[in-house]
N, CA, C and O atoms as CSV, one atom per row, in Angstrom:
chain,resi,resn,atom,element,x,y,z
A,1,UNK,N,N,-18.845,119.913,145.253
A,1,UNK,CA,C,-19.850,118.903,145.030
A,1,UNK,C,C,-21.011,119.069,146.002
A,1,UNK,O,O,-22.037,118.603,145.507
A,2,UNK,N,N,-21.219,119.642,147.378
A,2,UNK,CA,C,-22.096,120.037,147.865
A,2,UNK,C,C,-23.117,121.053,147.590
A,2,UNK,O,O,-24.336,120.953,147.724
A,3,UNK,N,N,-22.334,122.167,147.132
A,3,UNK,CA,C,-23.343,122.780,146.429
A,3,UNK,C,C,-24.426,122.348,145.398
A,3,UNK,O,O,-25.588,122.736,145.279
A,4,UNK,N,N,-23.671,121.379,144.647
A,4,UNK,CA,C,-24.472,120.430,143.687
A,4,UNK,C,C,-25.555,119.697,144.580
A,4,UNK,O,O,-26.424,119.250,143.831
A,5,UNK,N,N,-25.765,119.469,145.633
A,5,UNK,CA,C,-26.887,119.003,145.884
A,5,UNK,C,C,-28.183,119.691,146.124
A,5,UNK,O,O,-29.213,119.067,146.380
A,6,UNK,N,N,-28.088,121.543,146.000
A,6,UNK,CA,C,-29.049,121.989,145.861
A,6,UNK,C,C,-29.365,122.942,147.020
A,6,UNK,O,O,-28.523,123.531,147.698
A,7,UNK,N,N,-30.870,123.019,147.169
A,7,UNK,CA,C,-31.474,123.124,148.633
A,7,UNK,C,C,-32.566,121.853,149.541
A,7,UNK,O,O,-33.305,121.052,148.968
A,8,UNK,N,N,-32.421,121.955,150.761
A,8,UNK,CA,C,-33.341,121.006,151.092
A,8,UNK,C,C,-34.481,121.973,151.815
A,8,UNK,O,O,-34.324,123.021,152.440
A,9,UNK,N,N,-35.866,121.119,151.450
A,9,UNK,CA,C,-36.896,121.655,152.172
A,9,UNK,C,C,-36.875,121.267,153.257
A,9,UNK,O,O,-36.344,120.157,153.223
A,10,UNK,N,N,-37.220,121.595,154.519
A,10,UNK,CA,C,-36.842,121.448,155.616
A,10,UNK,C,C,-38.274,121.305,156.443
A,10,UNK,O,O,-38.428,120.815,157.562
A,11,UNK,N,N,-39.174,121.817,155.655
A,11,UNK,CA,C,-40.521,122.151,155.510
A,11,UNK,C,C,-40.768,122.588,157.497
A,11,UNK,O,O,-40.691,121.664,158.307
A,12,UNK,N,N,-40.993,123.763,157.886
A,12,UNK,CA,C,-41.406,125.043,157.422
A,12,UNK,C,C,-40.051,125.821,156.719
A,12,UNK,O,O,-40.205,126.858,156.074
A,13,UNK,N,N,-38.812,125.246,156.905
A,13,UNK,CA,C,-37.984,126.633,156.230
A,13,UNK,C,C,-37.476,125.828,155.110
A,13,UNK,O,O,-37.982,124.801,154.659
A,14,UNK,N,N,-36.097,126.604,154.606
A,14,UNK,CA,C,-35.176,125.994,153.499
A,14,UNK,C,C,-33.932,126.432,153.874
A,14,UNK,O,O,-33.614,127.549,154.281
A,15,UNK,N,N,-32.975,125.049,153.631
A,15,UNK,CA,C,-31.523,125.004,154.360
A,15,UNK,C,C,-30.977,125.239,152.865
A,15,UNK,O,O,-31.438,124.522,151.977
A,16,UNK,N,N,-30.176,126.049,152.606
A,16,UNK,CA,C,-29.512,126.218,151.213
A,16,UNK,C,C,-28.282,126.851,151.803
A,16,UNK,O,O,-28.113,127.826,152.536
A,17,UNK,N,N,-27.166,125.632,151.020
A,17,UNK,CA,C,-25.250,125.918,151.116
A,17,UNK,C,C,-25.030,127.050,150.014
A,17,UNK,O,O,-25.099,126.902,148.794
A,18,UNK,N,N,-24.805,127.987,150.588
A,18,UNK,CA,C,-23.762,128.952,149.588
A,18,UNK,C,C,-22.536,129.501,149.688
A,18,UNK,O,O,-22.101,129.891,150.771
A,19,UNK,N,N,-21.961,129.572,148.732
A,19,UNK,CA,C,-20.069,130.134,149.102
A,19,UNK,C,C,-19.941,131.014,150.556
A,19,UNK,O,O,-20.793,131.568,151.251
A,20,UNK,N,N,-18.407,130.868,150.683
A,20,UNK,CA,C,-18.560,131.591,152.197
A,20,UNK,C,C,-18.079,133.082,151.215
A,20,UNK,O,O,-17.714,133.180,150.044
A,21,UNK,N,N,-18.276,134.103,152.290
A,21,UNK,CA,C,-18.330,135.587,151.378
A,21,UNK,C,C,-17.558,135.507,152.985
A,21,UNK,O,O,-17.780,134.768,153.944
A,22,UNK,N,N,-16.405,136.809,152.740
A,22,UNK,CA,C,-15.963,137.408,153.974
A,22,UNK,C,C,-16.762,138.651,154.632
A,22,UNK,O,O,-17.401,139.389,153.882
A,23,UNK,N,N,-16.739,138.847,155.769
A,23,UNK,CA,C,-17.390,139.382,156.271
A,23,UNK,C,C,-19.303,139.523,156.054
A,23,UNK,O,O,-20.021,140.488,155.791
A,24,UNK,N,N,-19.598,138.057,156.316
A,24,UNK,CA,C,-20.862,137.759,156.125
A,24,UNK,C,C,-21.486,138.496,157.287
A,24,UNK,O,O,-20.889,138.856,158.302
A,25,UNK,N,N,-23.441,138.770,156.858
A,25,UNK,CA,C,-23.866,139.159,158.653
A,25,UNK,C,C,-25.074,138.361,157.946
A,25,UNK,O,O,-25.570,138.599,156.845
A,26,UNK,N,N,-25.396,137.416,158.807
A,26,UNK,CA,C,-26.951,137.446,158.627
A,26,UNK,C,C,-28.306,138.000,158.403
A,26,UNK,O,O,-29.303,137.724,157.736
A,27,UNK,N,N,-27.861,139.020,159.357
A,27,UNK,CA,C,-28.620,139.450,159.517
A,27,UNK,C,C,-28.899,140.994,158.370
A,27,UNK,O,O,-29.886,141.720,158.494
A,28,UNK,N,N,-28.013,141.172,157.524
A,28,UNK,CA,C,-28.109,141.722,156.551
A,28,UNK,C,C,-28.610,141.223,155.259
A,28,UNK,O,O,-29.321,141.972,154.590
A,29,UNK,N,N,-28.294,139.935,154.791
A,29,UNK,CA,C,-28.331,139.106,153.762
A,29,UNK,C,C,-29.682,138.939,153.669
A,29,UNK,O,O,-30.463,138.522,154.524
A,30,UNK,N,N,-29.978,139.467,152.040
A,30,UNK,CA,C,-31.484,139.304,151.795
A,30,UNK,C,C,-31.200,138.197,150.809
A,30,UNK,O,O,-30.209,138.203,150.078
A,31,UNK,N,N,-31.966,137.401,150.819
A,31,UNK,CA,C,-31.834,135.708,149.710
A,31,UNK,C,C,-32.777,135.993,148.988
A,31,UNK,O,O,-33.964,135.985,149.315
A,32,UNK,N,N,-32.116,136.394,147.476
A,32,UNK,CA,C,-33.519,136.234,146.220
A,32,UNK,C,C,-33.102,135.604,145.239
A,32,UNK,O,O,-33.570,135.812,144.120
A,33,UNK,N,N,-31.938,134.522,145.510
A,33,UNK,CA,C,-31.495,133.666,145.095
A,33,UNK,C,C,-31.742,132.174,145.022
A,33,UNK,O,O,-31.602,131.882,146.209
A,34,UNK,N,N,-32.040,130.954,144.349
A,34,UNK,CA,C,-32.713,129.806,145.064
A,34,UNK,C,C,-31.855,128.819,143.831
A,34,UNK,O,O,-31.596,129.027,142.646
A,35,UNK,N,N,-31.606,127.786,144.672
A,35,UNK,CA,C,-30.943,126.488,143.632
A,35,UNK,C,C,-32.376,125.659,143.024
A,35,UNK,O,O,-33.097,125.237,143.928
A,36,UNK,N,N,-32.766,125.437,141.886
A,36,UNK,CA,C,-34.019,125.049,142.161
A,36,UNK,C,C,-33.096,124.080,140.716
A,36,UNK,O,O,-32.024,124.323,140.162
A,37,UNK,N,N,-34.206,122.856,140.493
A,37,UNK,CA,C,-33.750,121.862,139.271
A,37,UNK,C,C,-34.750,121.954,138.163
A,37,UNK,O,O,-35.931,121.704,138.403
A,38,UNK,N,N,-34.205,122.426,136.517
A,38,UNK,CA,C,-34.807,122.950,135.963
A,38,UNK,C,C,-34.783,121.583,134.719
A,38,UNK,O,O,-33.776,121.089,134.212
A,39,UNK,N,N,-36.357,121.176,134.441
A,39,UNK,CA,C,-36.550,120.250,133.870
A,39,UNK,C,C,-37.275,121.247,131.755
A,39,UNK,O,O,-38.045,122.099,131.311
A,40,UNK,N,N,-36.106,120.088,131.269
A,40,UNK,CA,C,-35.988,120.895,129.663
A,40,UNK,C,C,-37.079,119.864,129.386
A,40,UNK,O,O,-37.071,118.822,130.041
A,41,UNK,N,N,-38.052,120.086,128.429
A,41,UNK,CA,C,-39.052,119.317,128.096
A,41,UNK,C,C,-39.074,119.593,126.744
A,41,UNK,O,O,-39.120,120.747,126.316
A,42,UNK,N,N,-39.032,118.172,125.731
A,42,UNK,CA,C,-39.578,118.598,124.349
A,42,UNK,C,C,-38.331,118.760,123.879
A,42,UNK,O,O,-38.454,119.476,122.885
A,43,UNK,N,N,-36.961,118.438,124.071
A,43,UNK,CA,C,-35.749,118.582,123.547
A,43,UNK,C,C,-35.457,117.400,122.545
A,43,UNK,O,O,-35.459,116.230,122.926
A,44,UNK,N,N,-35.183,117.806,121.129
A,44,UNK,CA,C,-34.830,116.565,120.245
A,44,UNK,C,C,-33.557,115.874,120.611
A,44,UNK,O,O,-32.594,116.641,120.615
A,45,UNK,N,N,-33.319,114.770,120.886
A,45,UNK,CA,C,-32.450,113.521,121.236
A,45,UNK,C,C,-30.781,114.322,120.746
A,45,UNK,O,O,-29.717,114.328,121.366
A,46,UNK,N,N,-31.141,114.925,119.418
A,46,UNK,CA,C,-29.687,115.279,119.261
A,46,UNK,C,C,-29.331,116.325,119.161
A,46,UNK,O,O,-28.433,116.771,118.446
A,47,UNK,N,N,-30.104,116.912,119.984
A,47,UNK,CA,C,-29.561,118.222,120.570
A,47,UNK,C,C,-29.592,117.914,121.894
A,47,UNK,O,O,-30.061,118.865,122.520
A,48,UNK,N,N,-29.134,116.492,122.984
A,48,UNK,CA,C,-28.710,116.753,123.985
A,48,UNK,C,C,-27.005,116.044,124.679
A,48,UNK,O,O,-26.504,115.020,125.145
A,49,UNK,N,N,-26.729,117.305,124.349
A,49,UNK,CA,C,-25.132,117.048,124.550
A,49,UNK,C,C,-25.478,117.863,125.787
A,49,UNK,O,O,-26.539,118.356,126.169
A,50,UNK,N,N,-24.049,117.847,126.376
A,50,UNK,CA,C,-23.937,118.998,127.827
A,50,UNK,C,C,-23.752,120.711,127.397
A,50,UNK,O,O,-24.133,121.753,127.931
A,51,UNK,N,N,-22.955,120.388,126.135
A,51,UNK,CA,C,-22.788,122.266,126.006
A,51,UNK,C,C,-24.030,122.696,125.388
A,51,UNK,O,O,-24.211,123.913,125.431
A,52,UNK,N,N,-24.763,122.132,124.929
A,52,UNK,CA,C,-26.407,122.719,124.323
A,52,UNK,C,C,-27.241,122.747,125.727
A,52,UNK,O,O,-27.622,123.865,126.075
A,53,UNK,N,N,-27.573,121.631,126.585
A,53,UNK,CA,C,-28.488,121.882,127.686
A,53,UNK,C,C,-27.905,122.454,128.323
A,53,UNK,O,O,-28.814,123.227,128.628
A,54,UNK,N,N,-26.831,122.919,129.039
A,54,UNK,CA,C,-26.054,124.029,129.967
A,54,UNK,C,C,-26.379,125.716,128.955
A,54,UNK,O,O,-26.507,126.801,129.521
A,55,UNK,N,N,-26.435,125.564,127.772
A,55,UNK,CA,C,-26.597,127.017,126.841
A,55,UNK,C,C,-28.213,126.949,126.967
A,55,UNK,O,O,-28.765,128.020,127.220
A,56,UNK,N,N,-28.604,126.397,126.895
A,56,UNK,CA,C,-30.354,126.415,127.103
A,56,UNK,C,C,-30.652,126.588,128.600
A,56,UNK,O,O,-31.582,127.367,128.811
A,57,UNK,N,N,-30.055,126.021,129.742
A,57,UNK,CA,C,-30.332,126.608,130.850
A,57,UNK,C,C,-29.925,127.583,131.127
A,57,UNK,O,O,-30.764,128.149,131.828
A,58,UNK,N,N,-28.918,128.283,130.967
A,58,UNK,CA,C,-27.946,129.387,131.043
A,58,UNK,C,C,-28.767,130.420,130.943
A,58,UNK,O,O,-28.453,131.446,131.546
A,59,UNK,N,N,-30.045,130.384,130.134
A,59,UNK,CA,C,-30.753,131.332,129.594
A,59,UNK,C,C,-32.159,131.576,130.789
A,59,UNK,O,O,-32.832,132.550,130.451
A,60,UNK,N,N,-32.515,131.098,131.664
A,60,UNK,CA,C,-33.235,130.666,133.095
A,60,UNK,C,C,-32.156,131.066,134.228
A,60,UNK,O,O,-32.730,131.660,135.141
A,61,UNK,N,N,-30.978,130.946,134.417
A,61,UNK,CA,C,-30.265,130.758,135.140
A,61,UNK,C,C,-28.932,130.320,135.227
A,61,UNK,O,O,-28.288,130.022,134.221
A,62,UNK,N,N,-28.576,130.275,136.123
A,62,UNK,CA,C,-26.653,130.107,135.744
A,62,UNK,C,C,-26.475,128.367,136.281
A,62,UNK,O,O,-26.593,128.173,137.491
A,63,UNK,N,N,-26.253,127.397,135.553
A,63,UNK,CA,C,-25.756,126.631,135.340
A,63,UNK,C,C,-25.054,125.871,136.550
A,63,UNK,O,O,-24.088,126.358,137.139
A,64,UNK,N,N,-25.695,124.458,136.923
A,64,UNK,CA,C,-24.803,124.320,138.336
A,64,UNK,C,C,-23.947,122.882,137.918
A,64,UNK,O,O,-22.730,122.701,137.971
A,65,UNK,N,N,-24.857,122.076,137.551
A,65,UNK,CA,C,-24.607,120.709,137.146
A,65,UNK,C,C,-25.884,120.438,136.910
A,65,UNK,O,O,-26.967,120.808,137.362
A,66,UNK,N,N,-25.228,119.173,135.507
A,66,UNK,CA,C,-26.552,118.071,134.823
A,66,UNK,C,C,-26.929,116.989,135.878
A,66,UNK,O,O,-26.065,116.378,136.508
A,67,UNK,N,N,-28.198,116.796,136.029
A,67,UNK,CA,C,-28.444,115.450,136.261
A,67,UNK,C,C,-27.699,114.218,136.133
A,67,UNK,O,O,-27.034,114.171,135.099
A,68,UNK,N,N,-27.615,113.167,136.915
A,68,UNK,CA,C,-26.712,111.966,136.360
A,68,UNK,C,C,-27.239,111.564,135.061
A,68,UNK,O,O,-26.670,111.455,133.975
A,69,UNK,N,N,-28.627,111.341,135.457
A,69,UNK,CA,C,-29.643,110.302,134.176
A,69,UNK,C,C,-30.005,111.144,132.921
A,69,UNK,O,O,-30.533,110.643,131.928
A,70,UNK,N,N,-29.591,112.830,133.069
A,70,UNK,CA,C,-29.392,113.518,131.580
A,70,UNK,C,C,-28.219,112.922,131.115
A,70,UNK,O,O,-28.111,112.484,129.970
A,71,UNK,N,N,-27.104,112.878,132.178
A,71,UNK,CA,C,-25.676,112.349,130.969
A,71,UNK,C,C,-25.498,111.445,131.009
A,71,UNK,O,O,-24.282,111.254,130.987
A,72,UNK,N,N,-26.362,110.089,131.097
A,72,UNK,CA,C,-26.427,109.116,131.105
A,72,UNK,C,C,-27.654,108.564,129.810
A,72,UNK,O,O,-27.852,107.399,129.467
A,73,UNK,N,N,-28.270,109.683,129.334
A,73,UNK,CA,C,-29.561,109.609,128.730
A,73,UNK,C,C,-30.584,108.116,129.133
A,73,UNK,O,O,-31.213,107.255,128.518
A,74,UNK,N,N,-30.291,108.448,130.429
A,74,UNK,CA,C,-31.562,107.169,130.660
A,74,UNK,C,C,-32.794,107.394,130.351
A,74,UNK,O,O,-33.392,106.528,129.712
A,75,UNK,N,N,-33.526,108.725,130.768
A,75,UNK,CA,C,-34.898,108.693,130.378
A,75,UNK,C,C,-35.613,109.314,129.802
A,75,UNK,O,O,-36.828,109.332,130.000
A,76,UNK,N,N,-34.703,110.288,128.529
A,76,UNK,CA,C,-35.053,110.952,127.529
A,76,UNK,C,C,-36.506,111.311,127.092
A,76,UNK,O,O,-36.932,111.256,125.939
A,77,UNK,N,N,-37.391,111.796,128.523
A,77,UNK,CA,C,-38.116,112.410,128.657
A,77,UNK,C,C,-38.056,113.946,128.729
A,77,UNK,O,O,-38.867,114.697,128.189
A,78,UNK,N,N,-36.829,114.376,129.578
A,78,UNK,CA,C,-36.486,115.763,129.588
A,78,UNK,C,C,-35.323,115.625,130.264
A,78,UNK,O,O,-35.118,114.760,131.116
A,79,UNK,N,N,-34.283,116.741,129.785
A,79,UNK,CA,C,-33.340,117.102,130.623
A,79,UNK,C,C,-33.255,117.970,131.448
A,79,UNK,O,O,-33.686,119.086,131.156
A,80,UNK,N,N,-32.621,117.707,132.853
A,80,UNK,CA,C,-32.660,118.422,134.129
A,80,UNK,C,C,-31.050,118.598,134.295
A,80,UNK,O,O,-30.046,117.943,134.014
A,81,UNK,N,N,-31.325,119.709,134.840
A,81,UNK,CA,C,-30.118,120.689,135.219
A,81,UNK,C,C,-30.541,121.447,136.540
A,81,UNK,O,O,-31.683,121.816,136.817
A,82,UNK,N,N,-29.308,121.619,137.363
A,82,UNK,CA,C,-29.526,122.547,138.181
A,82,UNK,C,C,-28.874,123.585,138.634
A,82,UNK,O,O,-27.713,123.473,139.025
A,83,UNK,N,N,-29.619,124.897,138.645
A,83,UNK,CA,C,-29.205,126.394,137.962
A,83,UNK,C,C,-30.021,126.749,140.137
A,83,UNK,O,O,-30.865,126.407,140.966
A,84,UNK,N,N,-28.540,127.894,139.771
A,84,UNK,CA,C,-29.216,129.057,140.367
A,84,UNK,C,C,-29.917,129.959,139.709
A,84,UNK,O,O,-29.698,130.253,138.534
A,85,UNK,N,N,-31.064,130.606,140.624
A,85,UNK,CA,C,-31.889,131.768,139.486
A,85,UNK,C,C,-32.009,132.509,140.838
A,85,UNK,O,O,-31.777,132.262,142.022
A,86,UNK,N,N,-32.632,133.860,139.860
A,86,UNK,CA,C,-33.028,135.333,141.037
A,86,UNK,C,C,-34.200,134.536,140.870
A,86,UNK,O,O,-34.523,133.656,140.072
A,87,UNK,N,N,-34.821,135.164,141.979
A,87,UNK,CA,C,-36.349,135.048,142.021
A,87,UNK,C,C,-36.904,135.978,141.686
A,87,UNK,O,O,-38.074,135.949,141.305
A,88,UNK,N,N,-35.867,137.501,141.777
A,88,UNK,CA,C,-36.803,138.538,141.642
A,88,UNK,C,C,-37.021,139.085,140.027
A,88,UNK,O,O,-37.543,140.135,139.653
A,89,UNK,N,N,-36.355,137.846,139.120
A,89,UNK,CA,C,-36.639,137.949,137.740
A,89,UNK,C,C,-37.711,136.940,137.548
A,89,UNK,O,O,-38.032,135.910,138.142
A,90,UNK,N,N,-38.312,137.818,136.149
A,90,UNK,CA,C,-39.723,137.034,135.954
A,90,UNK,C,C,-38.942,135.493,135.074
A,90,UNK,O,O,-38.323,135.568,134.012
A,91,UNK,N,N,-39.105,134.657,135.584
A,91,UNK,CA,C,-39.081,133.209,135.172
A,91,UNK,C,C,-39.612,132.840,133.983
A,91,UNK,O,O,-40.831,132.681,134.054
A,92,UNK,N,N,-38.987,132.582,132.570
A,92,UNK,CA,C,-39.443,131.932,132.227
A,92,UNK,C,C,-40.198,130.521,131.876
A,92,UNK,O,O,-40.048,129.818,132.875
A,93,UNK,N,N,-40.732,130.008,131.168
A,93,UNK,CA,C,-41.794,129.054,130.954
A,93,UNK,C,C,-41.134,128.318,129.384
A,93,UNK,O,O,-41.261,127.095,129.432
A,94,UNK,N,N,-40.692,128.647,128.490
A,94,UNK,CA,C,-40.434,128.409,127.190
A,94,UNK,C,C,-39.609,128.977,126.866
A,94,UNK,O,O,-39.322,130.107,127.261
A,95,UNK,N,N,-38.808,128.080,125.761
A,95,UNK,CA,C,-37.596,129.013,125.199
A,95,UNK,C,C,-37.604,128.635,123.665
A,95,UNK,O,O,-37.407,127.440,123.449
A,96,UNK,N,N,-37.812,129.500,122.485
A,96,UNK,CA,C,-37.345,129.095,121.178
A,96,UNK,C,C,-35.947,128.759,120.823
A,96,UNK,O,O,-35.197,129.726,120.694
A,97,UNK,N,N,-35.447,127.572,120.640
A,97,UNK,CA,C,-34.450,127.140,119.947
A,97,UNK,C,C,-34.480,127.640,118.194
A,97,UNK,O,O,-35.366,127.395,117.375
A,98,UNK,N,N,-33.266,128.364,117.999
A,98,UNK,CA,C,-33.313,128.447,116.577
A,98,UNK,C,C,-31.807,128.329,115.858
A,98,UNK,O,O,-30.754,128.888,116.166
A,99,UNK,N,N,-32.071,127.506,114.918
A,99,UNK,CA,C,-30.360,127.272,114.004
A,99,UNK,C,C,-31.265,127.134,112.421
A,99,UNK,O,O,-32.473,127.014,112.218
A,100,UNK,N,N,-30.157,127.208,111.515
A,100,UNK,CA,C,-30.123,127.860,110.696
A,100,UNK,C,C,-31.567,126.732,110.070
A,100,UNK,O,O,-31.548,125.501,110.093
A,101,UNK,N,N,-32.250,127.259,109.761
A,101,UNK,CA,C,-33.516,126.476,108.405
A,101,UNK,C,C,-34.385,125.846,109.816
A,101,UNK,O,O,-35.299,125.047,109.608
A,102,UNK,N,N,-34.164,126.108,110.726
A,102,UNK,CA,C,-35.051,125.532,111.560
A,102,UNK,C,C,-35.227,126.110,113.226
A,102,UNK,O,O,-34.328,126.470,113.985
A,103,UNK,N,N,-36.848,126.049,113.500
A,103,UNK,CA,C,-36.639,126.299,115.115
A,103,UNK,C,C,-37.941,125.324,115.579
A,103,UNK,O,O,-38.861,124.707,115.043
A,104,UNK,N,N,-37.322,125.639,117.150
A,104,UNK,CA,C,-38.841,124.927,117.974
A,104,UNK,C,C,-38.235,125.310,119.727
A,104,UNK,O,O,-37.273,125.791,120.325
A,105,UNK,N,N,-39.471,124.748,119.930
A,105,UNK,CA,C,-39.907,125.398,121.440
A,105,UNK,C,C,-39.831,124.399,122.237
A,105,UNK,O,O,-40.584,123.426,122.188
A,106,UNK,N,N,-38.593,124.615,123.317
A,106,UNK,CA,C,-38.825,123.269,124.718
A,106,UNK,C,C,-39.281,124.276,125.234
A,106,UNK,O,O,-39.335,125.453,124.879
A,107,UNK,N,N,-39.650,123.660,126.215
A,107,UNK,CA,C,-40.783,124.263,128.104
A,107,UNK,C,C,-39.774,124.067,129.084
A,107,UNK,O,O,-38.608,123.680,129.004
A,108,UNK,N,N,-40.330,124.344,129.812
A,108,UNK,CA,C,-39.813,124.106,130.777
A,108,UNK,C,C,-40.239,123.998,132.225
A,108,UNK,O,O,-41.021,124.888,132.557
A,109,UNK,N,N,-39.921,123.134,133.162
A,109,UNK,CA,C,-40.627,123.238,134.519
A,109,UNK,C,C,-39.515,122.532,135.306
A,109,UNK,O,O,-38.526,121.877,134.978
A,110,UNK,N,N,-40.301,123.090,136.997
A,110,UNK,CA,C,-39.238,123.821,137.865
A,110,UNK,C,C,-39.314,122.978,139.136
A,110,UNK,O,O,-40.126,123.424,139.947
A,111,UNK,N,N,-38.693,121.909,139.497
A,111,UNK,CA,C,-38.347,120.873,141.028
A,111,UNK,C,C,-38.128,121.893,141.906
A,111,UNK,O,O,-37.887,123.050,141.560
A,112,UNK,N,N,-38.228,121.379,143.393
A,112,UNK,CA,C,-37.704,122.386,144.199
A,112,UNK,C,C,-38.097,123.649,144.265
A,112,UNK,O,O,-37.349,124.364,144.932
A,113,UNK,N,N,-38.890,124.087,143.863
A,113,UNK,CA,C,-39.036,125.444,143.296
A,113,UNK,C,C,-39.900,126.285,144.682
A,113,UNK,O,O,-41.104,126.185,144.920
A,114,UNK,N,N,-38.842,127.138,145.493
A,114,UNK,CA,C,-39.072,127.349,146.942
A,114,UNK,C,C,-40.465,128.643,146.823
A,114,UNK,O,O,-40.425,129.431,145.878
A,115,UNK,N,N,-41.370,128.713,147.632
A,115,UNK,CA,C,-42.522,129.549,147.759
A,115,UNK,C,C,-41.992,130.552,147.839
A,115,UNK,O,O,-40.786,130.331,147.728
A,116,UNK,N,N,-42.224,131.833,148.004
A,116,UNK,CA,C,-41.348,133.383,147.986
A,116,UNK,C,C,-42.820,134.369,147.483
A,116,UNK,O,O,-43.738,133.924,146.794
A,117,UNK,N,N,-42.746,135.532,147.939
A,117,UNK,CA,C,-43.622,137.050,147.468
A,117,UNK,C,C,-42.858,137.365,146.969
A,117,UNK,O,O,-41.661,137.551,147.186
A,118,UNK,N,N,-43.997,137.539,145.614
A,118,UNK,CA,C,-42.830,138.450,144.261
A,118,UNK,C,C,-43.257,139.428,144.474
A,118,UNK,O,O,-43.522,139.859,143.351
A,119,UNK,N,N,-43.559,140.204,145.223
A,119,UNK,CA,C,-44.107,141.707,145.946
A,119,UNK,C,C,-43.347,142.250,146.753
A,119,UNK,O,O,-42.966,143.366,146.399
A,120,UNK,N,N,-42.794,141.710,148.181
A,120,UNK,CA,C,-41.667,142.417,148.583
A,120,UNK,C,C,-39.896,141.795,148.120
A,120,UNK,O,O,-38.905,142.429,148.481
């Protein structure tokens, strides 16, 4: 359940919990990894169950936990999830939903979303 809370900005750095790995070094460990909270925008009401928005984030990133107020549908503005992602993959912005006789396009945008050079 800690991990579920993400990263905190710490503002100048970022404190982020990750599994313990054996034989960790710090000083080796390059982080192009980031917990960031990924807001689904434009999702029709009944397409939001947990196994559809976890398969729609899945596709951004790997899946950490829903929001309370997504599985609570309090404010069915957008659903938020929070995914680990690389950074050093290009991020998408939009995703086409498609089932059979029909498709459409949620967006998407990104909480937390830590500063980083996509250059080195």
């Amino acid at each position: 359940m800690v991990l579920a809370a993400g990263s905190w900005n710490l503002d100048p750095g970022l404190l982020q919990l990750s599994l313990w790995k054996p034989d960790f070094n710090p000083r080796n460990h390059k982080n192009i990894f980031s917990q960031v909270w990924l807001c689904i925008l434009e999702l029709p009401q009944e397409y939001w169950s947990p196994r559809i928005i976890l398969a729609i984030a899945s596709t951004v990133g790997t899946p950490i936990s829903l929001d309370k107020a997504t599985l609570d549908r309090k404010y069915g503005h957008f659903a938020r999830v929070l995914i680990e992602i690389d950074l050093a993959d290009k991020i998408p912005m939009q995703l086409l939903v498609e089932r059979e006789g029909y498709a459409f396009f949620v967006f998407f945008e990104f909480d937390r979303m830590p500063m980083f050079c996509s250059i080195c």
